[in-house]
PDB file with one MODEL, atoms N, CA, C and O in Angstrom:
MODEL        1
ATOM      1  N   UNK A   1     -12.432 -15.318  -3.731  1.00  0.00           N
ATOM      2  CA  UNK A   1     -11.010 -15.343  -3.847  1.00  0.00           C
ATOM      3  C   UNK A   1     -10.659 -16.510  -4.761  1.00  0.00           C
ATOM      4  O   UNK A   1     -11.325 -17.536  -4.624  1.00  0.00           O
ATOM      5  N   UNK A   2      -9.670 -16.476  -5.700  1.00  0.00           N
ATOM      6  CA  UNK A   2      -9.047 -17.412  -6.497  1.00  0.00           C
ATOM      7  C   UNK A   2      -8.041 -17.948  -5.728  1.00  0.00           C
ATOM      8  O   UNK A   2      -7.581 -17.402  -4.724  1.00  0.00           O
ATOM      9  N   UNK A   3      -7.608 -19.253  -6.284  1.00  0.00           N
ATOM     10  CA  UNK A   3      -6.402 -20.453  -5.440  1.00  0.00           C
ATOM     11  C   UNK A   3      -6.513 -21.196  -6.660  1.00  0.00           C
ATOM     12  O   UNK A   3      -7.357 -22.032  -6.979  1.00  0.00           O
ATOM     13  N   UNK A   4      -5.082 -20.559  -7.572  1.00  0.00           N
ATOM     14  CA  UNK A   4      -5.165 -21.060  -8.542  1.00  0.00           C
ATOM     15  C   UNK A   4      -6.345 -20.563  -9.673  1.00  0.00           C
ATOM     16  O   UNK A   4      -6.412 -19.362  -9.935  1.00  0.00           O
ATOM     17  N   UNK A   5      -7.046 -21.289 -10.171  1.00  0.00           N
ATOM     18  CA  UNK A   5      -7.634 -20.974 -11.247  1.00  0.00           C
ATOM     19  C   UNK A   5      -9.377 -21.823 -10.211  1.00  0.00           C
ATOM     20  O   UNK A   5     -10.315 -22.286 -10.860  1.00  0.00           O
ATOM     21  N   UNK A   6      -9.368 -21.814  -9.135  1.00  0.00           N
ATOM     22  CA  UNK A   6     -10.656 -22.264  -8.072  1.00  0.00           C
ATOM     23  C   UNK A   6     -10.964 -21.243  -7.835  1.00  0.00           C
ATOM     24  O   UNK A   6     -10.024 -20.451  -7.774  1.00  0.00           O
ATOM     25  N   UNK A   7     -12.437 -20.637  -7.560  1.00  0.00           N
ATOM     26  CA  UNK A   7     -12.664 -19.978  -6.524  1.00  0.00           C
ATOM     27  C   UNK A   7     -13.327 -20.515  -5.746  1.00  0.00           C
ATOM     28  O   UNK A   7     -14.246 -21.307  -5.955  1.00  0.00           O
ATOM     29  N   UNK A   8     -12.800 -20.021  -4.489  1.00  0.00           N
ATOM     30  CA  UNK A   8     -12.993 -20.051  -2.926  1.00  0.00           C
ATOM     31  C   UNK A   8     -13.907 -19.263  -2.500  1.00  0.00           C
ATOM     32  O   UNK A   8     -13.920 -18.072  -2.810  1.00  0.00           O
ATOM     33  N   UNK A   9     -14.726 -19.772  -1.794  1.00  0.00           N
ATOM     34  CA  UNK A   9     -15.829 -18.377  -1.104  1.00  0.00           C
ATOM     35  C   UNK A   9     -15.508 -18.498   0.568  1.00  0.00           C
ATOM     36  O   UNK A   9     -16.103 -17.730   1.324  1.00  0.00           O
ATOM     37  N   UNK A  10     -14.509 -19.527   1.131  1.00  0.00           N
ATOM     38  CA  UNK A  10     -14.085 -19.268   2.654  1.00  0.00           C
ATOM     39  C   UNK A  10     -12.934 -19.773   3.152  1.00  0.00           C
ATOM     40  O   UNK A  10     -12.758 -20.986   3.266  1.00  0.00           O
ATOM     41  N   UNK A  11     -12.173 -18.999   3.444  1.00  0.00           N
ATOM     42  CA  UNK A  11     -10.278 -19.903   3.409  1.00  0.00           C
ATOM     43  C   UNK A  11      -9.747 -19.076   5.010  1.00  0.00           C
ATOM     44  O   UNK A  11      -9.710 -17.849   5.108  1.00  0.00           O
ATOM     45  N   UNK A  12      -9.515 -19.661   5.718  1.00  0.00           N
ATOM     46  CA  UNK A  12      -8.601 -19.231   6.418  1.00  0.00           C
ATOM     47  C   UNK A  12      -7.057 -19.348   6.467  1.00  0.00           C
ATOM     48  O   UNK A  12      -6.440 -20.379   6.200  1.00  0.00           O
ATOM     49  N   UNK A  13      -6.398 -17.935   6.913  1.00  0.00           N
ATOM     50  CA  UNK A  13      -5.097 -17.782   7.140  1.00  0.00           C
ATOM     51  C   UNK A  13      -4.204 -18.393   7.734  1.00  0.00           C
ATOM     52  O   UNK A  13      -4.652 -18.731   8.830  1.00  0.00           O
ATOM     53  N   UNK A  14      -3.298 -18.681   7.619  1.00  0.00           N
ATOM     54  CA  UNK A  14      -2.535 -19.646   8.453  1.00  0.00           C
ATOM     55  C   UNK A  14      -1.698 -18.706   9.517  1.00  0.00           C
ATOM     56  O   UNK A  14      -1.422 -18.932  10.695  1.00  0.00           O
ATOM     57  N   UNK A  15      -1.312 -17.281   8.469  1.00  0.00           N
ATOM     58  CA  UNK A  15      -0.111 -16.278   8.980  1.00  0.00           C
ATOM     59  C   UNK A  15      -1.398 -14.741   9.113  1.00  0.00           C
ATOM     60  O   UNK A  15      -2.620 -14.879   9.056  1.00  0.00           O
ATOM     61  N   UNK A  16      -0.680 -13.438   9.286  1.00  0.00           N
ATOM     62  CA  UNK A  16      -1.134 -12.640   9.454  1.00  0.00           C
ATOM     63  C   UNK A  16      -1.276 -12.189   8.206  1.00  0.00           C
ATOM     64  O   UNK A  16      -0.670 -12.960   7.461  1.00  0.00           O
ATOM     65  N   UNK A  17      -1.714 -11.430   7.685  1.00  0.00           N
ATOM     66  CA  UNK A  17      -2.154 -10.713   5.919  1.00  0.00           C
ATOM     67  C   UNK A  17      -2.354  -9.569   6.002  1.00  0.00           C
ATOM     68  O   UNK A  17      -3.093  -9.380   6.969  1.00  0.00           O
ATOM     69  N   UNK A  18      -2.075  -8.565   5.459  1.00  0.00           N
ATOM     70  CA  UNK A  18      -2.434  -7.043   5.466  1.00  0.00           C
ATOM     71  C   UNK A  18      -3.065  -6.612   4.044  1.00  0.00           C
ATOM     72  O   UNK A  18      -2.586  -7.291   3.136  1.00  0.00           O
ATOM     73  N   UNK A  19      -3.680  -5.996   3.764  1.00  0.00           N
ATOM     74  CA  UNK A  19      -3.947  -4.988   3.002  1.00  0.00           C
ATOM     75  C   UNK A  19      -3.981  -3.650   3.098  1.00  0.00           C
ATOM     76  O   UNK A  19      -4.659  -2.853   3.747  1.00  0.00           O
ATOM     77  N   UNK A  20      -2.720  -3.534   1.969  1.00  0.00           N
ATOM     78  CA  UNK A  20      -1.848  -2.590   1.940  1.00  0.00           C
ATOM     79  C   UNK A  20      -2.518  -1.573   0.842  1.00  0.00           C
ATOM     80  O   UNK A  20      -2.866  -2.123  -0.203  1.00  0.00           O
ATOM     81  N   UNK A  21      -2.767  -0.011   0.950  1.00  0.00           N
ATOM     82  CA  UNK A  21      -3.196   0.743   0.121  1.00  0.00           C
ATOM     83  C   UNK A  21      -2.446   1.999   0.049  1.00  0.00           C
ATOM     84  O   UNK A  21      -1.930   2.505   1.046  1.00  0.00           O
ATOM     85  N   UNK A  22      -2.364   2.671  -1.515  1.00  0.00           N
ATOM     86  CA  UNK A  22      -1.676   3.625  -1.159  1.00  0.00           C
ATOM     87  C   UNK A  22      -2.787   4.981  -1.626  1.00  0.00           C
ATOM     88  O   UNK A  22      -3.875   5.126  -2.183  1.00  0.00           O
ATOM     89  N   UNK A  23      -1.592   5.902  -0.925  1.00  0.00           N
ATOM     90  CA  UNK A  23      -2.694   7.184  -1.206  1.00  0.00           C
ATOM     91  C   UNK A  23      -3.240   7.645  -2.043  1.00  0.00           C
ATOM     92  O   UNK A  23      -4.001   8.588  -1.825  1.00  0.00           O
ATOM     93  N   UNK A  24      -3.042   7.126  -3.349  1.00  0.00           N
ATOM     94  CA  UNK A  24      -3.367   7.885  -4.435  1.00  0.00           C
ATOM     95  C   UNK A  24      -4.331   6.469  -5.296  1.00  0.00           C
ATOM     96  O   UNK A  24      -3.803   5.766  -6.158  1.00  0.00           O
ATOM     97  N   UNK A  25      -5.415   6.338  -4.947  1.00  0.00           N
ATOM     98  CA  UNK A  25      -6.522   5.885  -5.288  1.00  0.00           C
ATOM     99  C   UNK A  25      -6.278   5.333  -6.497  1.00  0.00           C
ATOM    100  O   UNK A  25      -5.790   4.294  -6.942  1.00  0.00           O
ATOM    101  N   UNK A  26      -6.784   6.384  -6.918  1.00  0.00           N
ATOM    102  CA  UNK A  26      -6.909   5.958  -9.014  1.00  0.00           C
ATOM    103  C   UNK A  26      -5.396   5.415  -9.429  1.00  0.00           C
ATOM    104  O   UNK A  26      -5.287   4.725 -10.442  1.00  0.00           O
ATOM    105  N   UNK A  27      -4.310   5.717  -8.682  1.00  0.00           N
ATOM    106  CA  UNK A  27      -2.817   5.332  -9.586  1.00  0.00           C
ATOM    107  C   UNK A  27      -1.854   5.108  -8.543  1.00  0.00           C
ATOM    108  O   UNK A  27      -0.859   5.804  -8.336  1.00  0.00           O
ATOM    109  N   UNK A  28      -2.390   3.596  -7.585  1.00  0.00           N
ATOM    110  CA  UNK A  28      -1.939   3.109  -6.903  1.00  0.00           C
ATOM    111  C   UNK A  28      -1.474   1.884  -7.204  1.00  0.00           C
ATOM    112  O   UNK A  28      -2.184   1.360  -8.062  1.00  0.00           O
ATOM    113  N   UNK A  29      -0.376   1.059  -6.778  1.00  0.00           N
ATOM    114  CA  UNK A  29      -0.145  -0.197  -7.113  1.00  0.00           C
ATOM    115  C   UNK A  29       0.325  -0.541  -5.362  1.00  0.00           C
ATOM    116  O   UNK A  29       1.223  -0.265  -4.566  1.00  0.00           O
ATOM    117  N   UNK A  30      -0.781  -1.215  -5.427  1.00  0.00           N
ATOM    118  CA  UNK A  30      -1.202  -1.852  -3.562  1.00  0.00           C
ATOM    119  C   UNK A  30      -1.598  -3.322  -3.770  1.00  0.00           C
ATOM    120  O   UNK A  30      -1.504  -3.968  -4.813  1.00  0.00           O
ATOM    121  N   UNK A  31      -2.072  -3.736  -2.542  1.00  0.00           N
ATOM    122  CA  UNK A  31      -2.475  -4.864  -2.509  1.00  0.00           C
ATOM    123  C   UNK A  31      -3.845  -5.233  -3.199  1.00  0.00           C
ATOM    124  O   UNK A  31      -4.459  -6.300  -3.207  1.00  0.00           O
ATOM    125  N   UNK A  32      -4.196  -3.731  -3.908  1.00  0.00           N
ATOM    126  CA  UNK A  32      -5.371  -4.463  -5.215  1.00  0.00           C
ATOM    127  C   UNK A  32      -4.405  -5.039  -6.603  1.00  0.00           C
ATOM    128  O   UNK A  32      -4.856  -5.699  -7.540  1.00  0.00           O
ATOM    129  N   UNK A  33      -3.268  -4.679  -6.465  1.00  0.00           N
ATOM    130  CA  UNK A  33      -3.052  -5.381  -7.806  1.00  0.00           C
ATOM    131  C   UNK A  33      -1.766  -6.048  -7.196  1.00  0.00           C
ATOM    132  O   UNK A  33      -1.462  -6.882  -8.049  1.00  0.00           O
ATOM    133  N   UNK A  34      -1.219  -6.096  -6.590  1.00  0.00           N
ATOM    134  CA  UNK A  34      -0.197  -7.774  -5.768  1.00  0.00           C
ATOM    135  C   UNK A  34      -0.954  -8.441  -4.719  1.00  0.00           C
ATOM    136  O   UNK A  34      -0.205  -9.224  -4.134  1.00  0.00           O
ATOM    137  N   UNK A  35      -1.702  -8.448  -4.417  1.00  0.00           N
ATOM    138  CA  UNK A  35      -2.601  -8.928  -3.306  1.00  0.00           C
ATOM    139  C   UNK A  35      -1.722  -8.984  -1.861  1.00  0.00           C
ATOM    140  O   UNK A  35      -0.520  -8.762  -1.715  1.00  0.00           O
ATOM    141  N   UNK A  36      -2.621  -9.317  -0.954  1.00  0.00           N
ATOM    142  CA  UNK A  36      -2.465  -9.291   0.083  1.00  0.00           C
ATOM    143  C   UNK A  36      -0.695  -9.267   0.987  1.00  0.00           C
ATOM    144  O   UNK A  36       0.206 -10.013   0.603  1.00  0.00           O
ATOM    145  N   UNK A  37      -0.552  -8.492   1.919  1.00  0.00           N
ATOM    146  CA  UNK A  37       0.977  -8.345   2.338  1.00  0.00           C
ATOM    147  C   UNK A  37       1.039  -9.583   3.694  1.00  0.00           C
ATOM    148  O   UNK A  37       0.123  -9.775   4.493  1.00  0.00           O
ATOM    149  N   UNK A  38       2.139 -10.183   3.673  1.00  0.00           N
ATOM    150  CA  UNK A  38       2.535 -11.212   4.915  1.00  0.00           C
ATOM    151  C   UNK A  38       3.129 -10.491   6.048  1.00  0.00           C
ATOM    152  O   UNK A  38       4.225  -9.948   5.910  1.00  0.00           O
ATOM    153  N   UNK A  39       2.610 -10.454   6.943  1.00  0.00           N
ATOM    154  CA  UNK A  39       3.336  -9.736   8.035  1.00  0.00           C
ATOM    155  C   UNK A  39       4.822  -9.700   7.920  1.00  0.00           C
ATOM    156  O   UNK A  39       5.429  -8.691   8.279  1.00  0.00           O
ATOM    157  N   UNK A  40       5.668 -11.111   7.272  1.00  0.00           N
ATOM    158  CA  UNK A  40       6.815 -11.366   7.680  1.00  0.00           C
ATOM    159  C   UNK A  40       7.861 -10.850   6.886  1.00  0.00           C
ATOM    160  O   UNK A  40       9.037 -11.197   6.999  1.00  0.00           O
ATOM    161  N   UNK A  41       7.151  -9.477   5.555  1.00  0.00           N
ATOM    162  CA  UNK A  41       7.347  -8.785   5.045  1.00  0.00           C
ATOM    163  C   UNK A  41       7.742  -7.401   5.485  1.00  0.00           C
ATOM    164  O   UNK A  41       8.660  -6.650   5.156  1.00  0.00           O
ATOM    165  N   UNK A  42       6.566  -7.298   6.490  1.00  0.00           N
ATOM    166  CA  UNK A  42       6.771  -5.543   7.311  1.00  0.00           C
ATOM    167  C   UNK A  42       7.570  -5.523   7.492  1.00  0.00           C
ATOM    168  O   UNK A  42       7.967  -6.684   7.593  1.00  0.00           O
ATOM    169  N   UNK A  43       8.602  -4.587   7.720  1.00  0.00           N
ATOM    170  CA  UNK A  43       9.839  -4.627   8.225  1.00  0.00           C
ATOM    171  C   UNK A  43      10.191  -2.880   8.572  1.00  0.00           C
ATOM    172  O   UNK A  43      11.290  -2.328   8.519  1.00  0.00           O
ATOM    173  N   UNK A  44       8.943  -2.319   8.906  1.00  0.00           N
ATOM    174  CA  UNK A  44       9.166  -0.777   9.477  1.00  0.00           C
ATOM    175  C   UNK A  44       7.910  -0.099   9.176  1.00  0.00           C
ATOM    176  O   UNK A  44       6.841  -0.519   8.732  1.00  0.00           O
ATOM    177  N   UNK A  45       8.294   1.004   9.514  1.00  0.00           N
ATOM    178  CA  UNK A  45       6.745   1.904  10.050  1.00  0.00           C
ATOM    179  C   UNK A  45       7.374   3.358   9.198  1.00  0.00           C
ATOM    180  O   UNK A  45       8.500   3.854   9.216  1.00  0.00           O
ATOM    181  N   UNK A  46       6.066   3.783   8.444  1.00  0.00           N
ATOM    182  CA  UNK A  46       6.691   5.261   7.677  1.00  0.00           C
ATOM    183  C   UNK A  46       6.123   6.131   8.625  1.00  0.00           C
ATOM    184  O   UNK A  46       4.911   6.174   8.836  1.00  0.00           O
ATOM    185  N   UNK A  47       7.008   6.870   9.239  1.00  0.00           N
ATOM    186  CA  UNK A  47       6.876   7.969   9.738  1.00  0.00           C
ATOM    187  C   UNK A  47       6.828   9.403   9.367  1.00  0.00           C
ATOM    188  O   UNK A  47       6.338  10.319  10.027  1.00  0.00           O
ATOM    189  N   UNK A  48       7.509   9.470   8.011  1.00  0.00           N
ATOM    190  CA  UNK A  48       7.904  10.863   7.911  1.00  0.00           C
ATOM    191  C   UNK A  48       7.176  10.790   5.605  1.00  0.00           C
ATOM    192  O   UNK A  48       6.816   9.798   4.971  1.00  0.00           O
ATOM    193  N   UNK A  49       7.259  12.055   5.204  1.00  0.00           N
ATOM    194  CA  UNK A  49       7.123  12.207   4.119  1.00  0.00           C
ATOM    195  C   UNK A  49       7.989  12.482   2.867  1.00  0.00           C
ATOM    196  O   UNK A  49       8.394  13.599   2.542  1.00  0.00           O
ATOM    197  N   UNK A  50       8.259  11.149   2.102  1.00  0.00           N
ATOM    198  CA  UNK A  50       9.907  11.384   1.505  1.00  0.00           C
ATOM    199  C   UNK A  50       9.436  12.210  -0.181  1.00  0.00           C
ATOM    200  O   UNK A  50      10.134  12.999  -0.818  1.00  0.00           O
ATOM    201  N   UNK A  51       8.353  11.801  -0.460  1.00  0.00           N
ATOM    202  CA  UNK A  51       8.111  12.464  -1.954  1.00  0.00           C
ATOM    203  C   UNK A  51       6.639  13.110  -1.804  1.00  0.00           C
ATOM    204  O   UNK A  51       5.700  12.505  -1.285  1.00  0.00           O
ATOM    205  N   UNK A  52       6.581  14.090  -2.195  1.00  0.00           N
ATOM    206  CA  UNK A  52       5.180  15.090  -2.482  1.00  0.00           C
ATOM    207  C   UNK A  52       5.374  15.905  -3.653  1.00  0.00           C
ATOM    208  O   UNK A  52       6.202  16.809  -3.775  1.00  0.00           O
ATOM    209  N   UNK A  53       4.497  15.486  -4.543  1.00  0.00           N
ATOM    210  CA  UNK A  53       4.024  16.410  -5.948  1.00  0.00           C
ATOM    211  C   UNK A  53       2.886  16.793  -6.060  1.00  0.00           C
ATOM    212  O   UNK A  53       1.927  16.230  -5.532  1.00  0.00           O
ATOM    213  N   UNK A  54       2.816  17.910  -6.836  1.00  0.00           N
ATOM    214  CA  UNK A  54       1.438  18.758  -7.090  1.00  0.00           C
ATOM    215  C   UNK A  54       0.652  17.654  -8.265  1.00  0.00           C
ATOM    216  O   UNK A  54       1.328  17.381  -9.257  1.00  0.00           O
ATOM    217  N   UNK A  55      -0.353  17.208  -8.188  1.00  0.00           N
ATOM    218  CA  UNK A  55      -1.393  16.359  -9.546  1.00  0.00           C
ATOM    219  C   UNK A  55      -0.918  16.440 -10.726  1.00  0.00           C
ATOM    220  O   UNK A  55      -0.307  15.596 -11.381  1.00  0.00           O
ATOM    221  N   UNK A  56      -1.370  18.015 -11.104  1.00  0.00           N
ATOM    222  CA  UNK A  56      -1.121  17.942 -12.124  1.00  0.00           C
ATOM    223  C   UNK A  56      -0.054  18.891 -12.680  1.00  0.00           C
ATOM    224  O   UNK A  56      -0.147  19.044 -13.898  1.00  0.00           O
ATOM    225  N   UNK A  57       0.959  19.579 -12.071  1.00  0.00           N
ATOM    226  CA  UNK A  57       1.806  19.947 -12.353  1.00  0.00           C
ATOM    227  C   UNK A  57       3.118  18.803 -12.261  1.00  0.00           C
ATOM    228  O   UNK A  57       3.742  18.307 -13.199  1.00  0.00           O
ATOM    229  N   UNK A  58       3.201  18.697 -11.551  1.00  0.00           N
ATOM    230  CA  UNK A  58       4.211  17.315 -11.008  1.00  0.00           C
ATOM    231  C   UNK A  58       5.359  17.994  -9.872  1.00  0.00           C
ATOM    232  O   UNK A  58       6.170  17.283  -9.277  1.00  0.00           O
ATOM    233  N   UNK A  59       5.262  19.572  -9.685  1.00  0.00           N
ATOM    234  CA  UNK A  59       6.240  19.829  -9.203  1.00  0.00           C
ATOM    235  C   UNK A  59       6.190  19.263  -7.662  1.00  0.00           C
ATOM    236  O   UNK A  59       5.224  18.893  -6.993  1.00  0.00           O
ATOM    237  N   UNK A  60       8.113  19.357  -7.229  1.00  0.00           N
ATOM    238  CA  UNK A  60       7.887  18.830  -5.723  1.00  0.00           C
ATOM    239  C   UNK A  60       7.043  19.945  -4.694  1.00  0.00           C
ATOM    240  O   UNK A  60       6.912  21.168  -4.718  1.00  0.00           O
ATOM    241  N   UNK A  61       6.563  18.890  -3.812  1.00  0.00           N
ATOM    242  CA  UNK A  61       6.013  20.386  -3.026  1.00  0.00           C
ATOM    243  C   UNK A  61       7.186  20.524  -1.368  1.00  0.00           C
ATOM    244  O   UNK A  61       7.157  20.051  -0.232  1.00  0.00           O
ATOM    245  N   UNK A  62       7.954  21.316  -2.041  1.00  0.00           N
ATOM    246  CA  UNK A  62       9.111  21.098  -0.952  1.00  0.00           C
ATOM    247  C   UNK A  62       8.501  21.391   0.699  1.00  0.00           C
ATOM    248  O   UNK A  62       9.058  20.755   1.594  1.00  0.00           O
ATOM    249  N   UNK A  63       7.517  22.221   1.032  1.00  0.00           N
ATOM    250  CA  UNK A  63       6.899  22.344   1.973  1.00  0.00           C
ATOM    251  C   UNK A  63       5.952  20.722   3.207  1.00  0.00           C
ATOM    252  O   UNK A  63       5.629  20.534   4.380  1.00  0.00           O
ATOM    253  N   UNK A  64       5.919  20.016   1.902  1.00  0.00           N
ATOM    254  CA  UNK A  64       5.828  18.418   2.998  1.00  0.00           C
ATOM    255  C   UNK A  64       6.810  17.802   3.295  1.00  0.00           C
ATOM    256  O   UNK A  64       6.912  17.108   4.307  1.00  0.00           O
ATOM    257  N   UNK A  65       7.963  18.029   2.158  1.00  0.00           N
ATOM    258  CA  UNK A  65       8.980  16.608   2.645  1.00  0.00           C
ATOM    259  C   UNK A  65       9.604  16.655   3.804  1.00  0.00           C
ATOM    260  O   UNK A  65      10.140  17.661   4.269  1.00  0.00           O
ATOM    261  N   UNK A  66       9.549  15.377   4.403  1.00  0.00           N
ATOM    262  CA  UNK A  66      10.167  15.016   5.457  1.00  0.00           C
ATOM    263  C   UNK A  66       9.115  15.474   6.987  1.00  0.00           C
ATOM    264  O   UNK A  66       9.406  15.610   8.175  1.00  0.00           O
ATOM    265  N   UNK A  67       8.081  15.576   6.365  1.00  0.00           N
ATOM    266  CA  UNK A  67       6.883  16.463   7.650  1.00  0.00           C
ATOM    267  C   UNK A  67       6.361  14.829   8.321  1.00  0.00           C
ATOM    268  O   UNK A  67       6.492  13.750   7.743  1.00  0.00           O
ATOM    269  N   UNK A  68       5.944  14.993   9.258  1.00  0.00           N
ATOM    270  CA  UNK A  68       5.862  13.904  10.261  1.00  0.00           C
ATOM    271  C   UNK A  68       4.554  13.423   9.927  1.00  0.00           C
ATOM    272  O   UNK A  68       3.622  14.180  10.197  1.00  0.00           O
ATOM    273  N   UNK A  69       4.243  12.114   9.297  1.00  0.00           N
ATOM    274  CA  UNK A  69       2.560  11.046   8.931  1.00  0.00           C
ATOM    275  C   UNK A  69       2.051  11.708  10.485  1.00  0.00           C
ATOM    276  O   UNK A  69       2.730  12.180  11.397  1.00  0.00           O
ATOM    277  N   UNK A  70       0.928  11.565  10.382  1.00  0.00           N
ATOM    278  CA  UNK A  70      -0.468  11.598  11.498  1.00  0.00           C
ATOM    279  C   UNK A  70      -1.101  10.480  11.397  1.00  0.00           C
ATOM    280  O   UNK A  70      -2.106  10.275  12.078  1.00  0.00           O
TER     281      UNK A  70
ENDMDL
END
């Protein structure tokens, strides 16, 4: 881990930290490219499904939205 322009090979947390990922692997912007989330950030739980598109068409797939996460 970097701290600053150091690297660190053992640091402990002071607060809670998450790593945050999203579903789409290859063309995600998660906590691999902002790093790590502060708990004191969370501020809710996704329950439900607000956007779904086909890859490579892009169309919506109206059949998920709003369908309940597992």
């Amino acid at each position: 881990m970097l701290i600053g322009d150091s690297l660190v090979h053992q640091y402990r947390f002071e607060k809670n930290y998450y790593f945050v990922s999203g579903d789409n692997l290859a063309n995600s912007q998660d906590s691999r490219y902002w790093g790590m989330l502060s708990e004191e950030y969370i501020v809710g739980k996704a329950t439900r499904i607000w956007n779904s598109k086909e890859k490579y068409t892009d169309q919506i797939r109206w059949e998920r939205i709003l369908m309940k996460i597992k």
